[in-house]
Backbone as JSON Lines, residues from 0, in Angstrom:
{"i":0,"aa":"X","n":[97.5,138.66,92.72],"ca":[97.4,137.43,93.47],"c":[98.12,136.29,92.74]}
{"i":1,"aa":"X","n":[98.14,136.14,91.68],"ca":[98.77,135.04,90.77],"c":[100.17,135.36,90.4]}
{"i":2,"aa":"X","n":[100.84,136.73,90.86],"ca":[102.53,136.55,91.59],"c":[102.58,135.92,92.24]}
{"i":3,"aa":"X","n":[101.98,136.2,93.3],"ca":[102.54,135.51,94.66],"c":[102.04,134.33,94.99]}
{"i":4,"aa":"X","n":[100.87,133.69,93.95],"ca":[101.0,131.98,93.83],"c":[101.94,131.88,93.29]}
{"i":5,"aa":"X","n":[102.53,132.42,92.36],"ca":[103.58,131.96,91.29],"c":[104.75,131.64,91.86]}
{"i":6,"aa":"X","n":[105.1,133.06,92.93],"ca":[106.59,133.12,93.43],"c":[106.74,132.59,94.86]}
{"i":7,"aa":"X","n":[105.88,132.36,95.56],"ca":[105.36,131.83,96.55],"c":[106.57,130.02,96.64]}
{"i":8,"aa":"X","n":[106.57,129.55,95.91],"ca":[107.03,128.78,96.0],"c":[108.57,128.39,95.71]}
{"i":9,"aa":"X","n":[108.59,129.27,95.01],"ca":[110.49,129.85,94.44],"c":[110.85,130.48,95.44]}
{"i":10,"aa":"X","n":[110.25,131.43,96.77],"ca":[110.26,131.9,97.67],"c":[110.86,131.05,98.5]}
{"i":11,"aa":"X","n":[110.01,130.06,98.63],"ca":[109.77,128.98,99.91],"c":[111.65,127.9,99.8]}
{"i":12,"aa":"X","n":[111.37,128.07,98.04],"ca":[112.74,127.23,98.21],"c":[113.93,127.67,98.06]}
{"i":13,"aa":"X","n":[113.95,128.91,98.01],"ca":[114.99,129.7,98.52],"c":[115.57,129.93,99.27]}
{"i":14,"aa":"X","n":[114.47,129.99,100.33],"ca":[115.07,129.81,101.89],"c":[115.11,128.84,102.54]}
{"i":15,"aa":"X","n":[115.24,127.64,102.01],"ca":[115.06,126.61,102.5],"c":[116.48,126.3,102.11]}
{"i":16,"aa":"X","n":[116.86,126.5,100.87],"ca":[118.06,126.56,100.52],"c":[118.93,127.34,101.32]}
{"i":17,"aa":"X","n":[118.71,128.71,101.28],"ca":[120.17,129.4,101.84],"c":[119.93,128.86,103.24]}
{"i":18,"aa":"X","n":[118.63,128.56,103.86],"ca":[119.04,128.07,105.72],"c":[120.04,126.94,105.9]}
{"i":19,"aa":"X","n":[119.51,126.12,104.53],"ca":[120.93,125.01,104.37],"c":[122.38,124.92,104.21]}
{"i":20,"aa":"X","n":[122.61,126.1,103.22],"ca":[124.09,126.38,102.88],"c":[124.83,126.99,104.1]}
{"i":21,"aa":"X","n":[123.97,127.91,105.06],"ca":[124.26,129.0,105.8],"c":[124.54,127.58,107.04]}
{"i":22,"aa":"X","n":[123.54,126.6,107.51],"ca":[123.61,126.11,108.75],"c":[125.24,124.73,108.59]}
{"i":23,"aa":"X","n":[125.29,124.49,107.39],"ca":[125.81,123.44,107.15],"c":[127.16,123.65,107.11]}
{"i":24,"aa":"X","n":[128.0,125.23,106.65],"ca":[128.61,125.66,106.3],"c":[129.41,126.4,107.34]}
{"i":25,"aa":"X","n":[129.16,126.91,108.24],"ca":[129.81,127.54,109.86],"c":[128.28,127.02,110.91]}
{"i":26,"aa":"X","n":[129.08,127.03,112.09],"ca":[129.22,126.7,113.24],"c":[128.06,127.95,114.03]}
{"i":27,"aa":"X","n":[126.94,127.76,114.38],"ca":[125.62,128.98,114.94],"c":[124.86,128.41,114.21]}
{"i":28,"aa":"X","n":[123.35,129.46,114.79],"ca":[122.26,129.79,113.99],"c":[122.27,130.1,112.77]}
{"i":29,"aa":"X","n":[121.42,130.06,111.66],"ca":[121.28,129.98,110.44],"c":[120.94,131.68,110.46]}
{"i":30,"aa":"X","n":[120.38,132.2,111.37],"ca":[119.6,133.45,111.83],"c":[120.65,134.4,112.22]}
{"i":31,"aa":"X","n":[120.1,135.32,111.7],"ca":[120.87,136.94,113.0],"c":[120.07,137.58,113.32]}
{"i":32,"aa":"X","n":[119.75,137.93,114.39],"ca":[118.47,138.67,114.37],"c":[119.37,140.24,115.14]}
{"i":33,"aa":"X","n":[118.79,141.8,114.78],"ca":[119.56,142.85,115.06],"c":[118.13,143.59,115.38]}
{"i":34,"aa":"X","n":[118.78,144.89,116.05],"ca":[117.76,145.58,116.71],"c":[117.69,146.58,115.83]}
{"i":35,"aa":"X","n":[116.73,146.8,115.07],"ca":[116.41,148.27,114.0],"c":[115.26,149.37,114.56]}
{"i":36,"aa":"X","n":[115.35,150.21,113.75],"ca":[114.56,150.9,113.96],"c":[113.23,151.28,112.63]}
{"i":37,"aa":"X","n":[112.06,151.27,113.42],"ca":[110.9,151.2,112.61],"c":[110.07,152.35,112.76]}
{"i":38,"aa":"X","n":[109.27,152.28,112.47],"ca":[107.83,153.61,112.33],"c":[108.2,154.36,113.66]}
{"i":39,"aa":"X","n":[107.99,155.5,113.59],"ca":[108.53,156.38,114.89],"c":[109.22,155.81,115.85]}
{"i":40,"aa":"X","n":[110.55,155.65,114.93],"ca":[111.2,154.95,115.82],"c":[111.25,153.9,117.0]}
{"i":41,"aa":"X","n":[110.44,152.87,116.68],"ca":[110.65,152.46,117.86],"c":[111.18,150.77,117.38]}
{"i":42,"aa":"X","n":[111.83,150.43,118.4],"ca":[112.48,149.26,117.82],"c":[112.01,148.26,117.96]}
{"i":43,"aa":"X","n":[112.4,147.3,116.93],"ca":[112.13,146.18,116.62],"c":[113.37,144.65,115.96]}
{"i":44,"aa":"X","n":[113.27,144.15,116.09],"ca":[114.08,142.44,116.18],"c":[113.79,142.27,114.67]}
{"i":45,"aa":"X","n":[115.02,142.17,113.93],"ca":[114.86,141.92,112.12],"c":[115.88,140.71,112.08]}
{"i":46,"aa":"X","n":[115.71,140.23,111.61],"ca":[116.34,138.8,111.32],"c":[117.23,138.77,109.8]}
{"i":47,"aa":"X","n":[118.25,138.03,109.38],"ca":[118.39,137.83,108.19],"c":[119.57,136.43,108.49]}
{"i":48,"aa":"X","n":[119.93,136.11,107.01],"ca":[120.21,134.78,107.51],"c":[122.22,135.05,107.79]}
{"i":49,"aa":"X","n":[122.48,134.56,108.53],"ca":[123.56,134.78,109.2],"c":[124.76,134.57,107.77]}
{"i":50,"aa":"X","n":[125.69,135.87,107.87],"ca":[126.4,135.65,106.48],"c":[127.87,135.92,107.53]}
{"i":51,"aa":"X","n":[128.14,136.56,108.25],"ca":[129.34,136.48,109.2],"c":[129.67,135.39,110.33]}
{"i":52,"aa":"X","n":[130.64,135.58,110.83],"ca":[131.08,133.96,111.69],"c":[130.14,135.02,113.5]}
{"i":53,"aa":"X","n":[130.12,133.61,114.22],"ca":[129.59,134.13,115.19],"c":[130.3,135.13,116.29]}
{"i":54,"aa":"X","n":[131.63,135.23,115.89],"ca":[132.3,136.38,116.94],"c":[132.53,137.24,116.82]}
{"i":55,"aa":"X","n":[131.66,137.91,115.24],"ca":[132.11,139.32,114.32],"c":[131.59,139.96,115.52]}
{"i":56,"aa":"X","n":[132.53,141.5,115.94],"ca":[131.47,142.49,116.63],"c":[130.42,143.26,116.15]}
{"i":57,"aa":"X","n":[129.87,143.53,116.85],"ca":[128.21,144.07,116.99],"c":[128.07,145.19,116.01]}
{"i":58,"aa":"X","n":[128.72,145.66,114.6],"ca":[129.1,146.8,114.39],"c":[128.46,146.68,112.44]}
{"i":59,"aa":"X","n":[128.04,147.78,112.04],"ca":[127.5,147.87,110.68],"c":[128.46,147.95,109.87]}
{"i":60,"aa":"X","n":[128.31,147.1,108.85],"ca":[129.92,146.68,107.75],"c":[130.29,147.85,107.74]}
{"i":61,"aa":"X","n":[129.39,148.93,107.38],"ca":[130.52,150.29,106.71],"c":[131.46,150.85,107.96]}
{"i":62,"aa":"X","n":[131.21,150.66,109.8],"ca":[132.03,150.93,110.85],"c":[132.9,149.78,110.49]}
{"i":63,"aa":"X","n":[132.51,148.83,110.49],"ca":[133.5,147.57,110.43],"c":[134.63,147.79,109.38]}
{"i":64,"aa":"X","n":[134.26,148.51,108.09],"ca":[135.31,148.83,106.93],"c":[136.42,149.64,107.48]}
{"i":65,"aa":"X","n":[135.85,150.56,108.45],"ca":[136.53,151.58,108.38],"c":[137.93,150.9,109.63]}
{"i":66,"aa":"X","n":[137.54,149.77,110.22],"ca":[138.07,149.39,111.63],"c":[139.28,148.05,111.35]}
{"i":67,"aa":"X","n":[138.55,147.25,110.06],"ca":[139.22,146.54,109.71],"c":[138.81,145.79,108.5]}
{"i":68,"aa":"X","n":[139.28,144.34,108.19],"ca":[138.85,144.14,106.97],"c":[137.58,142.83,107.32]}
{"i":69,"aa":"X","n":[136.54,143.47,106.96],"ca":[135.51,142.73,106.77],"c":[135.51,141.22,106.71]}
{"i":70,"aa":"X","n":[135.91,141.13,105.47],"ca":[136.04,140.14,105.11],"c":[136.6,138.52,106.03]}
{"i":71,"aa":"X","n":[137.28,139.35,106.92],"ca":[137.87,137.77,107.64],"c":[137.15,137.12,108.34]}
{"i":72,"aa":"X","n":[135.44,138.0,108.48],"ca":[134.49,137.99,109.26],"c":[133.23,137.15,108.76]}
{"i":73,"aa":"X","n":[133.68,136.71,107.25],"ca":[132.55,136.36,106.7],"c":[132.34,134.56,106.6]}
{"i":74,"aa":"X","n":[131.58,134.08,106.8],"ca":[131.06,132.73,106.59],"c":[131.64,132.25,105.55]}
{"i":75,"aa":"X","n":[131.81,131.0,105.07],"ca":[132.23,130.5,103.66],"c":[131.2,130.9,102.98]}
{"i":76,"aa":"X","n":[130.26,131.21,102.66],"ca":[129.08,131.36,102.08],"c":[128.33,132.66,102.2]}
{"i":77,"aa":"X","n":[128.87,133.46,103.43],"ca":[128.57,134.56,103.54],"c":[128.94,135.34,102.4]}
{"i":78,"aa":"X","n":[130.13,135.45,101.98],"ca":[129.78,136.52,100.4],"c":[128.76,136.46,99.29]}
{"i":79,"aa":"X","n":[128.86,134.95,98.71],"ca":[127.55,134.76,98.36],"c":[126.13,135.13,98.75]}
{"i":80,"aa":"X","n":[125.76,134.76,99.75],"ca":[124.28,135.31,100.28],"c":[123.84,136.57,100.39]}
{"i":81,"aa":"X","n":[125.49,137.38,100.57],"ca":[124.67,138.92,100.63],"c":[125.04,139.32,99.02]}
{"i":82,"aa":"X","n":[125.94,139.16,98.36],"ca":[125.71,139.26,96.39],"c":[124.84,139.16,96.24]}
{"i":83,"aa":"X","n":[124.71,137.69,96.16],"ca":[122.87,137.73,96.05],"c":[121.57,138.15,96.4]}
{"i":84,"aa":"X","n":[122.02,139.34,97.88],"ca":[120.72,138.89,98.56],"c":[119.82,137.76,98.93]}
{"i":85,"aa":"X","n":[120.39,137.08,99.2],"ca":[119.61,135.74,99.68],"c":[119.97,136.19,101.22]}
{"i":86,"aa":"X","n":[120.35,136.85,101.73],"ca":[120.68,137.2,103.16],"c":[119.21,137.79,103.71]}
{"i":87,"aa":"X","n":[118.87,138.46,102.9],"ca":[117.41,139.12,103.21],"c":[116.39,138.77,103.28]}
{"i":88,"aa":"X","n":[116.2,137.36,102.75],"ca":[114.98,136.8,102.78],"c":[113.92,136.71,103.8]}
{"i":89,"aa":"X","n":[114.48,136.3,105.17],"ca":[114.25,136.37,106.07],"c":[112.85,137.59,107.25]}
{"i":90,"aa":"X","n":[113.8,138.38,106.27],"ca":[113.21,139.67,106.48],"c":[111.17,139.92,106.24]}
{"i":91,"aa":"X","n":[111.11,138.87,105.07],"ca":[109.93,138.56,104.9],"c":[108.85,138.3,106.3]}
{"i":92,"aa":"X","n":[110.01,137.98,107.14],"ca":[108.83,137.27,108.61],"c":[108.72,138.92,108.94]}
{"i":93,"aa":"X","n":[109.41,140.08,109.11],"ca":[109.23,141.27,109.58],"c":[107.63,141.85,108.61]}
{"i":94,"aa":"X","n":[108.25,141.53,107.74],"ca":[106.43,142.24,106.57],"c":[105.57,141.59,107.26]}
{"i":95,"aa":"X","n":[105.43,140.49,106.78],"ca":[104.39,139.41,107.59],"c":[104.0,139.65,109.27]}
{"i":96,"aa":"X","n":[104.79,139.89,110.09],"ca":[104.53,140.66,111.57],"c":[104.27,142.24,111.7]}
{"i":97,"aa":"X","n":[104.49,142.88,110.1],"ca":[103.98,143.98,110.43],"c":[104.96,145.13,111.02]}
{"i":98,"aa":"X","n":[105.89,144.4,111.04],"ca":[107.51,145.43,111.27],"c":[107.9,146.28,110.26]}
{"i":99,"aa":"X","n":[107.87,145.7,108.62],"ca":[108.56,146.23,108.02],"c":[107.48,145.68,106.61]}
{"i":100,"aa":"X","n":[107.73,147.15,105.64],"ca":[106.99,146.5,104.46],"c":[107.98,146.49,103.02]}
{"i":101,"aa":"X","n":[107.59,145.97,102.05],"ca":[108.15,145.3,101.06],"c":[109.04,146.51,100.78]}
{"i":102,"aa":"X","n":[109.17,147.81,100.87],"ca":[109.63,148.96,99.73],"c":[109.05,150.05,101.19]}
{"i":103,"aa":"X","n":[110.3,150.41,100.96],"ca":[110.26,151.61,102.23],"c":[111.72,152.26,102.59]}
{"i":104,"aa":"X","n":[112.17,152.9,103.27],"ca":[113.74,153.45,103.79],"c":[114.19,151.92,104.73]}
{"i":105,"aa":"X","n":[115.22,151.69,104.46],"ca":[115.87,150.68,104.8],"c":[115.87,150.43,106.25]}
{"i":106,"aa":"X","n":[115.56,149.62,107.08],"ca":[115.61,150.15,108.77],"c":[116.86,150.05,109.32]}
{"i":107,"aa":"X","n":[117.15,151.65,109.97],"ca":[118.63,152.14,110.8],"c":[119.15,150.7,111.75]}
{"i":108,"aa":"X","n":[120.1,150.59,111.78],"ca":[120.39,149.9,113.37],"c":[120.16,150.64,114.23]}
{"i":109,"aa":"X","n":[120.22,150.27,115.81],"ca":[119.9,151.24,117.13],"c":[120.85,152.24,117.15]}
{"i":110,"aa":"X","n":[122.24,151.89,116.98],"ca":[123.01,153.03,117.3],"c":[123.65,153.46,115.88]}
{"i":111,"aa":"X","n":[122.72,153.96,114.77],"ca":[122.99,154.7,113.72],"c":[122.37,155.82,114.04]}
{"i":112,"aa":"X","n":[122.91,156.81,115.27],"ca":[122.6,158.16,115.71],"c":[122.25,159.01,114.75]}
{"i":113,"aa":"X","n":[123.14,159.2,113.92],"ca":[123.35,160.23,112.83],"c":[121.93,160.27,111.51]}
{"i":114,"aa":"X","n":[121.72,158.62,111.35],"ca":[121.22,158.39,110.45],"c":[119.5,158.11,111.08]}
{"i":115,"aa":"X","n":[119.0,157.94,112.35],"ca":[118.14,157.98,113.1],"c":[117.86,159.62,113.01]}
{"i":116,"aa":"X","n":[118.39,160.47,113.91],"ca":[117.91,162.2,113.92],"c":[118.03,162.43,112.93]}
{"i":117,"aa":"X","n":[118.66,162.49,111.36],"ca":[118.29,162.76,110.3],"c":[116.88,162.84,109.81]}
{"i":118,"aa":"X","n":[116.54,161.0,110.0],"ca":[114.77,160.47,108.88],"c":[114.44,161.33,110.07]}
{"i":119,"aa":"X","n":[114.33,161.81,111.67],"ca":[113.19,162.36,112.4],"c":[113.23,163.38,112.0]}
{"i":120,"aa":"X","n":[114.42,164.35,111.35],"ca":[114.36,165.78,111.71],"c":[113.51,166.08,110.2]}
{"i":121,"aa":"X","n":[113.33,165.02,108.87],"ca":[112.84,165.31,107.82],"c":[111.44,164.53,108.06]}
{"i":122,"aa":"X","n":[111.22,163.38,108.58],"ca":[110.06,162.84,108.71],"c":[109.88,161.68,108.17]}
{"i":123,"aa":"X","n":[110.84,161.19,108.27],"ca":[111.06,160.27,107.43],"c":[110.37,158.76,108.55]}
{"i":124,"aa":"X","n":[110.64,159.33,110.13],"ca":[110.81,157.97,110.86],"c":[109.09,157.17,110.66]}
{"i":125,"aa":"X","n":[108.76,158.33,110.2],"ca":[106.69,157.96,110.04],"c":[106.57,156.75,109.12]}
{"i":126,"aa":"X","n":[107.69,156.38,108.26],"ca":[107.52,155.69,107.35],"c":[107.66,154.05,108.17]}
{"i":127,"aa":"X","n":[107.1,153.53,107.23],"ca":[107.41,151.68,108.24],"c":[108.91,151.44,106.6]}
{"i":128,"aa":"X","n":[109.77,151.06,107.5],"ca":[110.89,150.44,106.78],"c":[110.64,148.91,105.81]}
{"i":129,"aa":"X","n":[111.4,149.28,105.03],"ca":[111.52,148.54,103.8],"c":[112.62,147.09,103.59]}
{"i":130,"aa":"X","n":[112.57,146.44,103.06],"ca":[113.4,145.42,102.37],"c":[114.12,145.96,101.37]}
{"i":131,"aa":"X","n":[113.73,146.83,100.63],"ca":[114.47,147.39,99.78],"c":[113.69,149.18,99.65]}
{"i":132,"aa":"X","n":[114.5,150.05,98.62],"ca":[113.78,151.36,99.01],"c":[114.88,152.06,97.61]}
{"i":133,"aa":"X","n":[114.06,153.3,97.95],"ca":[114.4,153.99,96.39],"c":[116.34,154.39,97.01]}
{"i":134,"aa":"X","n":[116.77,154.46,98.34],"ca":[118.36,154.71,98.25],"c":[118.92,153.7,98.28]}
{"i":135,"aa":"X","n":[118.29,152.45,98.29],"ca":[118.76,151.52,98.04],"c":[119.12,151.3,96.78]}
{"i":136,"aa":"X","n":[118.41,151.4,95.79],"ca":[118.56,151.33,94.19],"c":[119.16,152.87,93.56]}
{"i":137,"aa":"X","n":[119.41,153.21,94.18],"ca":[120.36,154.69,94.11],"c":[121.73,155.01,94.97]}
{"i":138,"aa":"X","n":[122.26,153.53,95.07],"ca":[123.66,153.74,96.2],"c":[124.23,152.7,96.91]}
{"i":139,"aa":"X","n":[122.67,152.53,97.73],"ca":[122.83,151.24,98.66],"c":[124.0,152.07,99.72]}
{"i":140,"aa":"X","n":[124.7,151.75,100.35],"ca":[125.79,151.46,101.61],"c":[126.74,152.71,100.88]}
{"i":141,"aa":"X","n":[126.93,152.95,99.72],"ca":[127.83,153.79,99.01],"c":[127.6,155.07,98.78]}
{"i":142,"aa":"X","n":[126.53,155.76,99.13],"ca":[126.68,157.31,99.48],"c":[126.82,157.56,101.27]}
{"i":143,"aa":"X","n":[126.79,158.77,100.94],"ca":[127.09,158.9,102.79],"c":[125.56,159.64,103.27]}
{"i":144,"aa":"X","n":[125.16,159.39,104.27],"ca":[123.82,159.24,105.2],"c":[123.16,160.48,104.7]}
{"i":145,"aa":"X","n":[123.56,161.54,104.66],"ca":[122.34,163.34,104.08],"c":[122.19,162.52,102.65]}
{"i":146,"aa":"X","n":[122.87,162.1,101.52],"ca":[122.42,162.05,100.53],"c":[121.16,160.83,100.1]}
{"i":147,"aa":"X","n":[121.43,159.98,101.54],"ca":[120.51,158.71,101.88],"c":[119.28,159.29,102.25]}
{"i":148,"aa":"X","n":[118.99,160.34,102.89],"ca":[118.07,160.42,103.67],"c":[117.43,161.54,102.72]}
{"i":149,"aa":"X","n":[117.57,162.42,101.72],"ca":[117.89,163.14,100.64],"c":[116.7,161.9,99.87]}
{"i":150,"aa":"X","n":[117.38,160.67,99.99],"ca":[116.62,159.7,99.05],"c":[115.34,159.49,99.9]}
{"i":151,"aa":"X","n":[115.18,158.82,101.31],"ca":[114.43,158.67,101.58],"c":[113.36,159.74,101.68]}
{"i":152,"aa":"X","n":[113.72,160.87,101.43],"ca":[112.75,161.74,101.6],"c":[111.7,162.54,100.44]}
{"i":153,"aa":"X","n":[112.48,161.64,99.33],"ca":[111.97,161.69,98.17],"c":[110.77,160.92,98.51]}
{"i":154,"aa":"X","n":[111.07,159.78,98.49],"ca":[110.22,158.7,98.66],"c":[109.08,158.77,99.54]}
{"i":155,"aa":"X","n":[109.26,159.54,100.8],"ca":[108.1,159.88,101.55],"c":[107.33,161.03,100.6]}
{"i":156,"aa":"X","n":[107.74,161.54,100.37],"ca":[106.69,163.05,99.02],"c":[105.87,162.11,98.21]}
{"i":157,"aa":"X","n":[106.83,160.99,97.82],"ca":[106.18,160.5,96.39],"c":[105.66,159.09,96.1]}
{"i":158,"aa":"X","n":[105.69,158.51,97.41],"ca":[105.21,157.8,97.6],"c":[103.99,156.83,97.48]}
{"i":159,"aa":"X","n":[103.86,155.84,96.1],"ca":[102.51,155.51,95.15],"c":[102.84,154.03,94.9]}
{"i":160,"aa":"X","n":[101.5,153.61,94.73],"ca":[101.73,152.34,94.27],"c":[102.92,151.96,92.75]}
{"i":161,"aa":"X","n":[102.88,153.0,92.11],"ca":[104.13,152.48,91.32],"c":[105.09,152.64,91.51]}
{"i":162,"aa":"X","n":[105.3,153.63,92.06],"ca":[106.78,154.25,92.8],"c":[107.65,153.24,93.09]}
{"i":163,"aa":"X","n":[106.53,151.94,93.95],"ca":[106.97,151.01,95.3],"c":[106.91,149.64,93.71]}
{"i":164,"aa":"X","n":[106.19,149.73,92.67],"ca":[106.78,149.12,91.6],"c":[108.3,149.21,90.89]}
{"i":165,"aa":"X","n":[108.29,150.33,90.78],"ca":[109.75,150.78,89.88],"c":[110.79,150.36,90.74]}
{"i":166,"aa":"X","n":[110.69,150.52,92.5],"ca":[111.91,149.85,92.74],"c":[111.37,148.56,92.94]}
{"i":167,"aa":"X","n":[110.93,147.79,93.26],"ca":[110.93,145.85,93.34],"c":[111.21,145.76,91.8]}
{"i":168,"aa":"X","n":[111.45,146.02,90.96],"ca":[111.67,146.1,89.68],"c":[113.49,146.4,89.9]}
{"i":169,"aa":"X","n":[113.95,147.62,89.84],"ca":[115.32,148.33,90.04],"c":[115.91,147.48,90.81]}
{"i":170,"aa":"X","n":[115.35,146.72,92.19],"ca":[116.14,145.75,92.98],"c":[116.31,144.82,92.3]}
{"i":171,"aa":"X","n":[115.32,144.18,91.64],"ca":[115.49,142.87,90.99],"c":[116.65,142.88,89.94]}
{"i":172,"aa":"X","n":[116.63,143.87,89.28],"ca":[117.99,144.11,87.91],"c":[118.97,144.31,88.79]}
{"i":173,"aa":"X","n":[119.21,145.11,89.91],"ca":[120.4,145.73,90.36],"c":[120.69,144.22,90.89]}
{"i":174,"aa":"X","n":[119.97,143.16,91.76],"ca":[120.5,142.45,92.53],"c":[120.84,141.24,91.46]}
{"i":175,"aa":"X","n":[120.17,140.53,90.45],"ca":[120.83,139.95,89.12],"c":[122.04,140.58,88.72]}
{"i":176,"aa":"X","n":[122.51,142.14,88.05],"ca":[123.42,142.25,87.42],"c":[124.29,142.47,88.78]}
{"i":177,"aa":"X","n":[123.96,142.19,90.33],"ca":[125.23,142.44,91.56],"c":[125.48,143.97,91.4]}
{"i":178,"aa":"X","n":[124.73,144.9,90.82],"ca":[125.31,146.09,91.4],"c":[125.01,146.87,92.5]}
{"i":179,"aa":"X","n":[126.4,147.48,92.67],"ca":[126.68,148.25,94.21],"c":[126.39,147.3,95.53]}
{"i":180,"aa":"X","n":[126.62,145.85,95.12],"ca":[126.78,144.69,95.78],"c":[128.14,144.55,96.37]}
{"i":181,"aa":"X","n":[128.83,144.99,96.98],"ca":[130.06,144.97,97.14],"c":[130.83,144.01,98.08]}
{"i":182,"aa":"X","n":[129.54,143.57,99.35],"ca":[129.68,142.17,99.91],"c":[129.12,141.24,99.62]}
């Protein structure tokens, strides 16, 4: 309880901050909100704070890599926020509603087919999705989807209160030293 008095407020001005840099800085909502997928699949509205301009198409950076260059897509400030993760903060209103919890498999977009029948065909979709998660701190965006789901399925076996320590720990170093941060 005396974390989250502690951080509670470094929290608060964090996002108070990036809603500022993000709203002040391009032209939209401070918000993105995308359609994911949660506990047996079923979908749900996740928010994070808007790091692309408002006419990027509808498409997950790693399709977008493959289609063109990202980058021309991004906010003045958008590289920053997702380095940092300050893009995610947001995400906090999903825990808090009960969408998504602190440390879990990352939640799919709707049309990540491949990566959706995968977590079902291992069991993975039972899980409520995460902010961060053990393939997250083992890859992130940079392995390809069996070796992701490979991870997440670790994580459903082994799944413990420290487990869900070691990574809010692993995120915190990985997202300080920016690794496998690549936007």
């Amino acid at each position: 309880m005396a974390l989250v008095i502690f951080t509670l407020p470094i929290t608060l001005l964090l996002i108070i901050f990036t809603f500022l840099i993000v709203k002040l800085s391009s032209k939209g909502s401070a918000l993105y909100w995308s359609q994911r997928v949660g506990v047996n699949n079923n979908l749900f509205d996740m928010p994070k704070f808007r790091s692309m301009k408002i006419n990027t198409p509808a498409l997950a950076t790693h399709v977008l890599n493959q289609q063109t260059d990202p980058n021309q897509y991004l906010t003045p400030v958008g590289s920053f926020i997702r380095k940092t993760s300050l893009d995610e903060l947001p995400q906090l209103w999903s825990v808090l509603k009960g969408d998504m919890s602190i440390v879990g498999p990352r939640p799919a977009l709707f049309n990540q087919d491949d990566l959706i029948a995968l977590r079902t065909e291992y069991g993975v979709h039972q899980l409520k999705p995460g902010i961060t998660g053990w393939a997250q701190v083992n890859g992130r965006d940079e392995i390809p989807i069996p070796q992701k789901v490979a991870l997440d399925v670790y994580y459903l076996k082994h799944q413990s209160f420290w487990l869900d320590c070691y990574i809010i720990l692993l995120t915190l170093i990985k997202v300080l030293k920016r690794d496998n941060i690549s936007h």
